[in-house]
C-alpha positions in Angstrom: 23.9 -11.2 47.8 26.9 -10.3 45.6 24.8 -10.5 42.1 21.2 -8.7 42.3 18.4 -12.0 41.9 16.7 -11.4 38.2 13.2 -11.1 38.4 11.2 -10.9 34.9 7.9 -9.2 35.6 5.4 -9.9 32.7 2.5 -7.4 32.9 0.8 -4.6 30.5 -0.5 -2.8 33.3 2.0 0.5 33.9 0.8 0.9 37.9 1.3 -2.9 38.7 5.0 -2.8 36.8 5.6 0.0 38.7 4.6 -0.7 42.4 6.2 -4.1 42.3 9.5 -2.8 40.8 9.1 -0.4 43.6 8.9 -3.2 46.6 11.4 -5.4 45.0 14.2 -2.9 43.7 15.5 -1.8 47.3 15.5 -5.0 48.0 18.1 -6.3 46.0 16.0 -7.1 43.0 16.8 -6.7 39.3 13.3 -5.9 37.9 13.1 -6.5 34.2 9.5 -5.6 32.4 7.6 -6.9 29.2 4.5 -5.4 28.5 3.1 -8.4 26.5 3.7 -12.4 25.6 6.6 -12.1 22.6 8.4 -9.7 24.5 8.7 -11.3 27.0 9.6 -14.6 26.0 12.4 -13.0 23.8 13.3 -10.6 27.4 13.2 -13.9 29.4 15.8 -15.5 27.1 17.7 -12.6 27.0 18.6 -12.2 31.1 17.7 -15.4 31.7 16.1 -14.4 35.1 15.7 -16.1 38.7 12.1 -16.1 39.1 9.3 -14.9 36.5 6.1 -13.4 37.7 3.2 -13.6 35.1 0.4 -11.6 34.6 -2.8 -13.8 33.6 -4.4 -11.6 31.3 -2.1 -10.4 28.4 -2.5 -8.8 25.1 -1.6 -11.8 22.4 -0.1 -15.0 24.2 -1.7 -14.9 27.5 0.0 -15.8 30.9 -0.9 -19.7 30.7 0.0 -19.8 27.1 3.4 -17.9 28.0 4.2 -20.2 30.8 3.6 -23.5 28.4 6.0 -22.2 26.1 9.1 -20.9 28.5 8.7 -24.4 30.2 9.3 -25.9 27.0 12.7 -24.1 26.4 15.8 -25.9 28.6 17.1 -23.4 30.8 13.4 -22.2 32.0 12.2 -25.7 33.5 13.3 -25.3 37.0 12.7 -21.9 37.2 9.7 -20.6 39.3 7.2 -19.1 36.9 4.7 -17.3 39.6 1.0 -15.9 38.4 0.5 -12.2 39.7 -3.0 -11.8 38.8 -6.3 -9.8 39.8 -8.7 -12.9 39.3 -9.2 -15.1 42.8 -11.1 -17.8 41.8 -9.5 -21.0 42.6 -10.7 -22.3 38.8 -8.0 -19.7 37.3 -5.7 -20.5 40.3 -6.0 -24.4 38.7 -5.4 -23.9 35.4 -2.5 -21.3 35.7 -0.6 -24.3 38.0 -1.5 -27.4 35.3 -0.4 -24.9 32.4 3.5 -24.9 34.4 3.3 -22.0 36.8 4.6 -22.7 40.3 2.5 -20.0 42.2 -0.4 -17.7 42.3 -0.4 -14.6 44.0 -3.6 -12.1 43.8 -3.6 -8.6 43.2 -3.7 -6.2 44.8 -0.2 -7.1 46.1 0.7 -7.1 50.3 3.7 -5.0 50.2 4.6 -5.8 53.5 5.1 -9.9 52.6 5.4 -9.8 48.8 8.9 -9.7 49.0 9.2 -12.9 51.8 6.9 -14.2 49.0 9.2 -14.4 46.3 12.3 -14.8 48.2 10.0 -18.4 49.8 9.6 -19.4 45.6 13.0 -18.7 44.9 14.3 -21.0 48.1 12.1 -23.8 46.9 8.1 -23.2 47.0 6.0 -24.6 45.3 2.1 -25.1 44.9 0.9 -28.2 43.7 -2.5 -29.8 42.2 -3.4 -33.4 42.6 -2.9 -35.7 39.5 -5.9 -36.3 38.9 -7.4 -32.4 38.7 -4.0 -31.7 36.9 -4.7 -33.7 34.2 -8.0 -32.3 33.7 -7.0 -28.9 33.5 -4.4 -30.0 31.4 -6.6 -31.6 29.2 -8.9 -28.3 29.0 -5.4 -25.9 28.9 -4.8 -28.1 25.5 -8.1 -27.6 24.2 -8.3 -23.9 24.4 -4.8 -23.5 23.0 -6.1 -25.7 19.7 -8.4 -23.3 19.8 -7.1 -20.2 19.8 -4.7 -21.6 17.3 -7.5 -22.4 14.8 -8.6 -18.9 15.2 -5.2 -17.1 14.4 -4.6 -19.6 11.3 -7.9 -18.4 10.5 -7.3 -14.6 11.3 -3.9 -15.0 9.6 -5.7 -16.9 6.1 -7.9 -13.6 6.0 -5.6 -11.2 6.7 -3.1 -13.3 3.6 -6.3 -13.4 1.3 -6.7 -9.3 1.8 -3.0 -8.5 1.5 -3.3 -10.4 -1.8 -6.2 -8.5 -2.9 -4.5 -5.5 -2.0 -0.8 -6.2 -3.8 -3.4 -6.5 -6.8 -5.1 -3.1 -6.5 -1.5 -2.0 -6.2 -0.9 -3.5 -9.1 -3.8 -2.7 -10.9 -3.1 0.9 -9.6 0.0 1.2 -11.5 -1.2 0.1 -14.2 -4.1 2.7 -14.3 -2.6 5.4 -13.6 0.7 4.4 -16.2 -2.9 4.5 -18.7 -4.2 7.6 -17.5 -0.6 9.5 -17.4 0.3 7.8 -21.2 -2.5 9.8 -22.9 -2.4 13.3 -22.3 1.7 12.8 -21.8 1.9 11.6 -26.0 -0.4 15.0 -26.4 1.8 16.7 -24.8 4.4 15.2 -27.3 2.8 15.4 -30.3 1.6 19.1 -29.8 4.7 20.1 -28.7 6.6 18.8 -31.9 4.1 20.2 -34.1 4.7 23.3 -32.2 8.4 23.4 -32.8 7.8 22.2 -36.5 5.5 25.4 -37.0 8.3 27.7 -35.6 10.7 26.0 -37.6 8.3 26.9 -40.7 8.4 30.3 -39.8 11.7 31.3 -39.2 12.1 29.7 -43.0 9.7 31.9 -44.1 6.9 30.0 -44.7 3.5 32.1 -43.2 2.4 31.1 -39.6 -0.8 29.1 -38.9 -3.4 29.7 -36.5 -1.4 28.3 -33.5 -4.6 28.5 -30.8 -4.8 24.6 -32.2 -1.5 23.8 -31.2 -2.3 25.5 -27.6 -5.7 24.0 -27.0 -4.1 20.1 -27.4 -1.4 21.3 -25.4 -3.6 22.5 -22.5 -6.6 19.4 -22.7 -3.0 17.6 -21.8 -2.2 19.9 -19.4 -5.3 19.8 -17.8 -6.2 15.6 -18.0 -2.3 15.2 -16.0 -3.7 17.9 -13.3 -7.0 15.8 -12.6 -5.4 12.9 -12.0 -2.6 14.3 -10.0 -5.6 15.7 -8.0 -7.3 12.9 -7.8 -4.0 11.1 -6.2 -3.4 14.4 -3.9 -6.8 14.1 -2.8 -7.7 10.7 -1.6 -3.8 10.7 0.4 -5.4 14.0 2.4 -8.6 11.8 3.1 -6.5 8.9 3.9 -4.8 11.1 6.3 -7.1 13.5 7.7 -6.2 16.2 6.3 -9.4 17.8 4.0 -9.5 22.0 4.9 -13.4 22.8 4.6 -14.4 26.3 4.1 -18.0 25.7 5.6 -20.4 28.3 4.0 -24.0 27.5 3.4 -25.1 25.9 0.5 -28.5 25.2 -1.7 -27.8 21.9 -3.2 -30.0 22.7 -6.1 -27.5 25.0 -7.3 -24.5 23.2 -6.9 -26.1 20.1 -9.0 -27.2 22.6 -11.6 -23.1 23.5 -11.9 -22.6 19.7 -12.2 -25.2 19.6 -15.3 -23.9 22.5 -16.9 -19.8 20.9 -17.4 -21.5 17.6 -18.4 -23.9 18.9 -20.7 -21.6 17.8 -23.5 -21.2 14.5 -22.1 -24.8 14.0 -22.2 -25.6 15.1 -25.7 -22.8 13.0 -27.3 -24.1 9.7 -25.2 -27.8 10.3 -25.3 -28.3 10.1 -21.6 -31.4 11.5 -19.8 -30.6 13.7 -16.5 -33.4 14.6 -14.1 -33.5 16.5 -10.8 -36.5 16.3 -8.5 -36.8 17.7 -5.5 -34.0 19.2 -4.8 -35.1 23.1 -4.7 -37.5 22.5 -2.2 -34.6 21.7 0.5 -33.3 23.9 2.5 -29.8 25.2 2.6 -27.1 23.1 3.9 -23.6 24.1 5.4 -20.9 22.6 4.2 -18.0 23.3 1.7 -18.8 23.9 -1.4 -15.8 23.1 -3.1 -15.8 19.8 -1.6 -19.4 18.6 -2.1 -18.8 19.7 -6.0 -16.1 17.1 -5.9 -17.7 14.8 -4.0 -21.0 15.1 -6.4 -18.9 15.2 -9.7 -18.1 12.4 -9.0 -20.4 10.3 -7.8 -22.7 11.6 -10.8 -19.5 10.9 -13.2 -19.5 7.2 -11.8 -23.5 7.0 -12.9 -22.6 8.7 -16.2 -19.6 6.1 -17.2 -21.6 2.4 -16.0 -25.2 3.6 -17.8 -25.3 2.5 -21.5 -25.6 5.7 -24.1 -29.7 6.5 -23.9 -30.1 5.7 -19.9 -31.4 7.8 -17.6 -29.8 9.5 -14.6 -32.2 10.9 -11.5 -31.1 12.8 -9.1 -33.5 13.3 -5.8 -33.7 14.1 -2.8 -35.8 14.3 1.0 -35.1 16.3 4.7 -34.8 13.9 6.9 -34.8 15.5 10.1 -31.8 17.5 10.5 -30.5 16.1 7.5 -30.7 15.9 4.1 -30.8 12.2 1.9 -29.9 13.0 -1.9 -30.0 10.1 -4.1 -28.3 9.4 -7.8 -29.9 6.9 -9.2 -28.8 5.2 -13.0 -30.2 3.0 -15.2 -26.9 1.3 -15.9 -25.1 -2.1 -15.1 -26.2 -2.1 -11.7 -23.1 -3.2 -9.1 -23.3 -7.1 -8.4 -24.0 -7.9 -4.8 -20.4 -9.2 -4.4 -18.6 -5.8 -4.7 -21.7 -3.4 -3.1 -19.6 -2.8 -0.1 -16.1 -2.1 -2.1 -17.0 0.3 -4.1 -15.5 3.0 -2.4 -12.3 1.6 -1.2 -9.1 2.7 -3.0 -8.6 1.9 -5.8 -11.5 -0.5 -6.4 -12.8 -0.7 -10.3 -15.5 -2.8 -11.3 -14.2 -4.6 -14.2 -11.1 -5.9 -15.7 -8.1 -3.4 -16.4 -7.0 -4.5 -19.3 -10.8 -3.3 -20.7 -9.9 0.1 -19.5 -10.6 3.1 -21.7 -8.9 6.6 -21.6 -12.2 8.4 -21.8 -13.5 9.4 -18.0 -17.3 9.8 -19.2 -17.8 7.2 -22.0 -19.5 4.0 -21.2 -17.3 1.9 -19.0 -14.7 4.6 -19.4 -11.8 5.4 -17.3 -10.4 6.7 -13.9 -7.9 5.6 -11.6 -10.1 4.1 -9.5 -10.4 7.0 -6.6 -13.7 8.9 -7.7 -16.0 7.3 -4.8 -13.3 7.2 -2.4 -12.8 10.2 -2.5 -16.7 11.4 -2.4 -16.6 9.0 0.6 -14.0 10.9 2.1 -15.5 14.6 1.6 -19.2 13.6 2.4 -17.7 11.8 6.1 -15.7 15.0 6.9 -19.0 17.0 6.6 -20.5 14.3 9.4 -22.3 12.6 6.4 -22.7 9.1 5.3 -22.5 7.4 1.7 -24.0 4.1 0.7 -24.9 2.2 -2.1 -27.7 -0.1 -3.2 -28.4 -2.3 -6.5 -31.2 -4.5 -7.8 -29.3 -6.6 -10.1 -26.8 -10.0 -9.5 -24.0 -10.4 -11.7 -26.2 -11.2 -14.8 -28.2 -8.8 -17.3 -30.5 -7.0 -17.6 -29.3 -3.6 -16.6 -31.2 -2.6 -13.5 -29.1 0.2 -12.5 -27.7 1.3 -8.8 -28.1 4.3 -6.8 -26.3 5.7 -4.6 -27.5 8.0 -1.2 -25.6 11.1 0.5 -26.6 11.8 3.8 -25.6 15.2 5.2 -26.6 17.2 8.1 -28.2 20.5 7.2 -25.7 22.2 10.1 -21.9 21.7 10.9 -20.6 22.1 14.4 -18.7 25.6 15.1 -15.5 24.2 15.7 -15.4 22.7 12.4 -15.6 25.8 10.7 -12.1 26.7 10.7 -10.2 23.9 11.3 -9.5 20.3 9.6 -11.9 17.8 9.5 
């Protein structure tokens, strides 16, 4: 033949798009591939090809759904549209003919007739079903494409509703972290000028204050810009993988004493009770220390900012097994049943944002929103797990929440040097 015969094979199996490309090619054969329903739909109209041999069982639009569609497009409804397909029964064999195929061939393929096979479909083949048992599986081919339709609409409603939800985090993001960056920023600016109005003073001659002030508000908005920038840093090397952890071991009654001791402010100014039971009668735990501090901060920091000033905050904890469950339990606004299980995702803050407040540990105070996230992130590189349970609705009283870390008391070796 002067110009090769186009043959489109449809298939998301490698070995099968190999071996037939393999038996057709020296043939004379143009083998063109798609490894799934779209592309090969957009393929078929691109070569517009002699035959068309269909897997069954595809990845998105399956074979008979394919086959409906192509048949519905001019130029494709003489062409022979042949099932290549693994399944035998003569049940598939009926529905793949009332959907529009022309054939049905089985897998594995007879090298030494497929190719009189598809020469016999492209001179004129065909394989028909009587009317009667082609309008039943016609029937039933409509049915189950109705169906599957209701389920994408469905699929494609949810997916909508959560890209909304998640264009407002984004959103709300922004706007958080515009908050959190406009505070310690106008410090910045304020001390600054007073600075340069001090020097100003003393090159005139006028004596120099105490300028350990000026520094001090200059540093606190220093310092507020570094956390959050390390808050951001932090949950993009969770989100990607990427946490380093220095596994050493650890006695987790002394890393919760370091906790108490930087919020022993905090909890003078708002009245709030902090226990620890328990926890010195564990043993030690490997793990990074660095990391669980974080991780800890901050899911103690969370209890600190949704407990009114004069709750209570109790941290305990129990072996279990080979691991270790430590609990922080508040007294506070509890988390209503609606948002238990989103706590932790980025960027989540229970609450409006316009009600936020620049102040990290007062009641309902601020934060970008990454706190839990990131202990979520830290506590599953260590081979832990985090959760989360409340006794109230989305009504007072206050009936608190607490949250539970399990970690395994050992690490595996390989972890101890390389990224989790």
């Amino acid at each position: 033949m002067s110009l090769k015969t186009r043959v489109l094979y449809i298939e998301d199996d490698p070995g099968s798009q190999r071996l037939v490309s393999r038996v057709l090619e020296p043939a004379g054969f143009d083998v063109f591939l798609a490894d799934e329903g779209l592309a090969g739909i957009n393929l078929a109209r691109d070569v517009q090809p002699d035959l068309i041999l269909m897997d069954i069982n595809l990845p998105g639009l399956n074979g008979r759904e394919i086959t409906t569609r192509l048949r519905g497009l001019p130029y494709f409804a003489g062409v022979p549209i042949i099932a290549l397909t693994a399944n035998t029964s003569s049940q598939h064999r009926e529905r793949a003919l009332a959907a529009g195929c022309d054939g049905y061939l089985t897998k594995p393929i007879d090298v030494a007739t497929f190719r009189s096979e598809i020469k016999a479909f492209l001179h004129g083949r065909r394989e028909e079903l009587a009317a009667p048992d082609k309008l039943v599986h016609l029937e039933r081919h409509a049915q189950r494409i109705v169906t599957r339709l209701e389920d994408k609409i469905r699929q494609l409603e949810e997916a909508n509703a959560r890209l909304r939800e998640l264009d407002r985090l984004k959103s709300d993001f922004i706007a958080l972290v515009s908050h959190e960056l406009r505070t310690p920023l106008t410090l910045l600016e304020g001390y600054a000028h007073l600075l340069d109005d001090t020097l100003r003073d003393a090159e005139s001659g006028d004596p120099l204050p105490d300028l350990h002030l000026l520094v001090d508000g200059l540093n606190v908005g220093v310092e507020r810009i570094g956390q959050v920038i390390s808050e951001i840093i932090n949950a993009s090397r969770i989100a990607s993988g990427e946490i380093e952890l220095a596994i050493r071991p650890i006695l987790l009654h002394e890393l919760v004493a370091y906790i108490i001791d930087d919020i022993a402010d905090v909890l003078a100014q708002r009245n709030l009770r902090f226990r620890v039971l328990e926890l010195e009668s564990l043993p030690s735990i490997e793990g990074d220390p660095h990391h669980l501090y974080t991780a800890f901060s901050n899911v103690v920091g969370n209890a600190i900012k949704y407990t009114p000033d004069g709750g209570a905050i109790t941290v305990s904890a129990r072996q279990v097994g080979d691991a270790v469950d430590v609990s922080v339990a508040d007294t506070g606004i509890g988390i209503p049943q609606a948002q238990a299980g989103r706590v932790f995702e980025q960027f989540h803050v229970l609450g409006e944002v316009e009600h936020h407040t620049t102040s990290k540990s007062a009641f309902k105070g601020g934060g970008i929103g990454l706190g839990l996230t990131i202990a979520r992130g830290i506590i599953e590189a260590h081979r832990g797990r985090i959760w989360v349970g409340s006794a109230t609705g989305e009504q007072p009283p206050p009936q608190g929440a607490t949250f539970h870390v399990l970690l395994p008391l050992r690490q595996p070796a390989a972890d101890n040097t390389g990224n989790c």
